[in-house]
N, C-alpha and C positions, 0 to 999 in steps of 0.2 A: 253529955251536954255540959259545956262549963258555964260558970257564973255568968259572964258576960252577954251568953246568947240567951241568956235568961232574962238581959234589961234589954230592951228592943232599943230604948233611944237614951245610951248614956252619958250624964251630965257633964261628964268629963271630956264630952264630945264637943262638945258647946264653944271650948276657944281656938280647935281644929278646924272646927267649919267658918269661923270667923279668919282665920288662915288663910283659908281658900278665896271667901271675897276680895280681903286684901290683897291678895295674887291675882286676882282677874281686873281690881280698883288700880294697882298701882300700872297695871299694864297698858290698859287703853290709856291711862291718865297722858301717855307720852302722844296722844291721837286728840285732845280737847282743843276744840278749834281751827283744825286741819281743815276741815272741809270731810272728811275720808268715811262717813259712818261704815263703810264693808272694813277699813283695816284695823276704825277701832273697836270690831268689834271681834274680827277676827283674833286680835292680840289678847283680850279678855275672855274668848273660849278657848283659845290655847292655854293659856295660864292659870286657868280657872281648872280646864283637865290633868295639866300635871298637880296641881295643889291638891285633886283628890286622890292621887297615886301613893299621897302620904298618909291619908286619916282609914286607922280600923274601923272598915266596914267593907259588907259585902252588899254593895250600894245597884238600885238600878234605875236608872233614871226614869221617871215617867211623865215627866213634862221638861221639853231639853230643844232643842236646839231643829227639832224636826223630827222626820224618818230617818231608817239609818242610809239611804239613795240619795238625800237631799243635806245632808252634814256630813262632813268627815268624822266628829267629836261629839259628843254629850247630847248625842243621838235618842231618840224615844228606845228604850231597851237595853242601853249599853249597859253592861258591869262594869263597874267602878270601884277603888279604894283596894285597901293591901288585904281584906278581909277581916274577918266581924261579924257582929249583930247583922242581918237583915235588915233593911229600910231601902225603902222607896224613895228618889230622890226627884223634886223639882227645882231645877235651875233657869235664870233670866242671867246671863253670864254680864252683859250690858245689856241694862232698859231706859232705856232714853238715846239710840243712837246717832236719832238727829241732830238731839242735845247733847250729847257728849262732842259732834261733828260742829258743830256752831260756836261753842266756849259757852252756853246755856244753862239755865239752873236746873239741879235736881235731878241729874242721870248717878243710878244707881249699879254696884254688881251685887245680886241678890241670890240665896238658895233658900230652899227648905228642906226639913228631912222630916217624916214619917215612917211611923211603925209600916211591916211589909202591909199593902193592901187601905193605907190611909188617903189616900187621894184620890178624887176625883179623875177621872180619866178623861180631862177633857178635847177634846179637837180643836187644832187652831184656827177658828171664829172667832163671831165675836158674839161677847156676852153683855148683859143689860145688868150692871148694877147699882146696889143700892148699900152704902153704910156709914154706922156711927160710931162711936168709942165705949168704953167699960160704964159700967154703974148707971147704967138707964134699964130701964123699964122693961121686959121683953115684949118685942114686935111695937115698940114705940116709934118703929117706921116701916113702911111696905112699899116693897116693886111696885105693886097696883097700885098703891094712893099716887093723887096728884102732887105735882112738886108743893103746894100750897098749905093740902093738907098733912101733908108731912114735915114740912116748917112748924107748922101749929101746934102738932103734938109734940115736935121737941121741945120747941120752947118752952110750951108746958111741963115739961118732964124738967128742963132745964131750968124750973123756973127763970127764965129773960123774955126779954122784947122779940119776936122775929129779926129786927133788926139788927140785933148783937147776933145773931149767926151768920159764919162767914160759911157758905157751900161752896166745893173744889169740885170742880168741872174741867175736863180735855177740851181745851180751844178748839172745835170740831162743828161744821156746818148740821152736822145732822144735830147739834145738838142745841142748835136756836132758841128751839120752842122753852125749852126746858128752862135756859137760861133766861128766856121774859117771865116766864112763870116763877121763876124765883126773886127776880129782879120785881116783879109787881104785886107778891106777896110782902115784899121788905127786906130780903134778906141780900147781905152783901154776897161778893163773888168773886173767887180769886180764880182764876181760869189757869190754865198748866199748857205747856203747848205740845207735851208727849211725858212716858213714863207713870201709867196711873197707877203701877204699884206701891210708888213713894207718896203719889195724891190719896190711894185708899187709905195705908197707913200711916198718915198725920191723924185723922182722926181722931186717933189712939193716945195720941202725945198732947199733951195738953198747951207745949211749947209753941206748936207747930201753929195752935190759931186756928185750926180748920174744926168746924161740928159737924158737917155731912158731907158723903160724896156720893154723886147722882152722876149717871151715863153711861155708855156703851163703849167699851174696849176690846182686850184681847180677853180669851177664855182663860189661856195658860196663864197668864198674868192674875185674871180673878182668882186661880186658885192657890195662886204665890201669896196672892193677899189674906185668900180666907186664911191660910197657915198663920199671916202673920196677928190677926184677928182672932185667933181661936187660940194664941199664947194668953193673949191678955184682957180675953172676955168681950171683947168687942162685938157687935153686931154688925150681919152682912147676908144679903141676899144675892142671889144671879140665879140670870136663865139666858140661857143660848138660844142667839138669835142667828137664822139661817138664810143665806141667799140661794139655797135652790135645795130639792130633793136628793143630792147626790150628800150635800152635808147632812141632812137629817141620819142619811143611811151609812155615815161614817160616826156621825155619833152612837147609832145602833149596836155598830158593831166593837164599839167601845165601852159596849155595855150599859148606854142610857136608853132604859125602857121607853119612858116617856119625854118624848124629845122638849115639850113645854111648862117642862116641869122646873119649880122654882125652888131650886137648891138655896138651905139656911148654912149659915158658917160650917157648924159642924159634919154637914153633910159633903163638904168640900175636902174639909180637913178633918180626921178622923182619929182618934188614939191619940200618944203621947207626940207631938211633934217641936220643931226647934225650928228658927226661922232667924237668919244673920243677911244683913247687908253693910254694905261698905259705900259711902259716898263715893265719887267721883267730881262731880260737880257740886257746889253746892246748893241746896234746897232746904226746903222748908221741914226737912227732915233729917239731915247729917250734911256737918262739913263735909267738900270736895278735897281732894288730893294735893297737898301743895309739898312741891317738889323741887331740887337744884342737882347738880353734877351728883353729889357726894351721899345726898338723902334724902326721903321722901317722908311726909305722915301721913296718915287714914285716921279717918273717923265712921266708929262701926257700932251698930247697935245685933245682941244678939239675946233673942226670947226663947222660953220654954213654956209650955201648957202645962206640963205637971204642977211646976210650982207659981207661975205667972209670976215671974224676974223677968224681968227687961235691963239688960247690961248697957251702958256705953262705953266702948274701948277705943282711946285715943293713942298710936302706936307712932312711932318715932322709927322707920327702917335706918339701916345705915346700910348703903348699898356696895362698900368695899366688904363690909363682911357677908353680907346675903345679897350676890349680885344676882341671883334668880329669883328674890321677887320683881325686879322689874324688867324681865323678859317681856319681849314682843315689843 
């Protein structure tokens, strides 16, 4: 056993995997405002899978792009990487496709990596959640409580007004009620129209202006977020919510016992983990892609749970010399 398979998630990995976004960022970037969400996203899972063909590890994707009958690439299962440490990988290659198809704010290329056996296994549903940023209280917000009373105790915890909270909600019919309920408690509302991986993780950033995020999205996406939440102490709750019995008994066999059961950060993300995304568009969490013939930049944030660093990497390509980061 040499050194290396002795650190499950090493640090030196950290600007590799930030690599990899970049290659999946600068690709679809050539698809923002196409109209095209299938080509841009197709071009950021192609470029996002050879950008892993370069980083040591012996990677396997567990929340990726589907089954391996419904993807060609970064398939639930695939191995990945030149070999390595073991780790478990969740990728959102592009999140925000509608928004990266429209020229819209805040689509992202995102991954995570965990030790073997840290993540959550979740089924692509959706899930109900609930979260806030570092240095609060534990359980100073809950799934169960009303939007109301969970304004209350932040602010409390926050010492402010309700009314200086702004809560980050997906522009989403189902999610009405929630939005009067905050709206009539006092608290402002920035609404997001897709991507609530970048909506969960502002929270975190104190830039970003957001203090809570409430509603229902993707599953795979909650647990992109717990990774990026459990770098930096954040709080965050989910539970998966089902449209028929056939989901329950695919979560089953994915190994959640109790199918209404309400997963806490760490229960999502697990051990040592690392969590990097790359803007695309810009949002309330990294600059977009801006680009000409000759060169492109990125703007990339990339965390670790060991030591809770949170990096920003602002990168300058020159694309005569690496003309395959902007493939596709």
């Amino acid at each position: 056993m040499t050194t290396r398979d002795l650190i499950p998630v090493d640090r030196n990995l950290a600007l590799e995997l930030v690599r990899v976004t970049e290659a999946a960022a600068l690709a679809s970037a050539r698809w923002i405002g196409r109209g095209d969400k299938n080509a841009a996203d197709g071009a950021a899972v192609d470029a996002m899978r050879k950008a892993f063909d370069t980083v040591a590890i012996e990677g396997t994707v567990v929340i990726g792009e589907g089954e391996m009958d419904e993807a060609p690439m970064l398939y639930i299962g695939e191995k990945i990487g030149l070999g390595g440490p073991k780790v478990d990988i969740a990728v959102d290659p592009l999140e925000g496709t509608s928004i990266c198809a429209s020229g819209g704010p805040g689509s992202i290329a995102t991954l995570a990596v965990a030790e073997h056996g840290g993540f959550l296994h979740a089924p692509d549903i959706y899930m109900d959640k609930i979260a806030v940023g570092p240095g609060l209280p534990a359980g100073v917000v809950d799934l169960d409580a009303a939007p109301g009373e969970n304004l209350r105790e932040l602010a409390r915890a926050k010492k402010c007004e309700i009314n200086d909270l702004v809560v980050c909600i997906l522009g989403r019919d189902r999610h009405k009620d929630i939005i009067r309920a905050c709206r009539e408690a006092g608290a402002r509302i920035m609404l997001i129209p897709d991507g609530d991986v970048s909506g969960l993780i502002a929270v975190s950033q104190p830039e970003a202006g957001v203090d809570l995020y409430l509603g229902s999205g993707g599953a795979p996406e909650g647990v992109l977020s717990a990774a990026a939440l459990r770098c930096i102490g954040g709080q965050m709750q989910g539970r998966l919510l089902y449209e028929d019995d056939s989901q329950i008994q695919r979560a089953r066999d994915m190994g959640i016992t109790d199918p209404n059961k309400k997963f806490a950060v760490d229960e999502m993300a697990r051990g040592d983990v690392m969590f990097a995304a790359t803007g695309i568009t810009t949002g309330p969490l990294l600059k977009g892609v801006r680009r000409n013939a000759t060169a492109g930049y990125t703007h990339s944030i990339i965390m670790r749970s060991k030591t809770g660093t949170v990096r920003y990497i602002e990168a300058h390509h020159n694309f005569a010399l690496k003309p395959s980061a902007f493939a596709g």
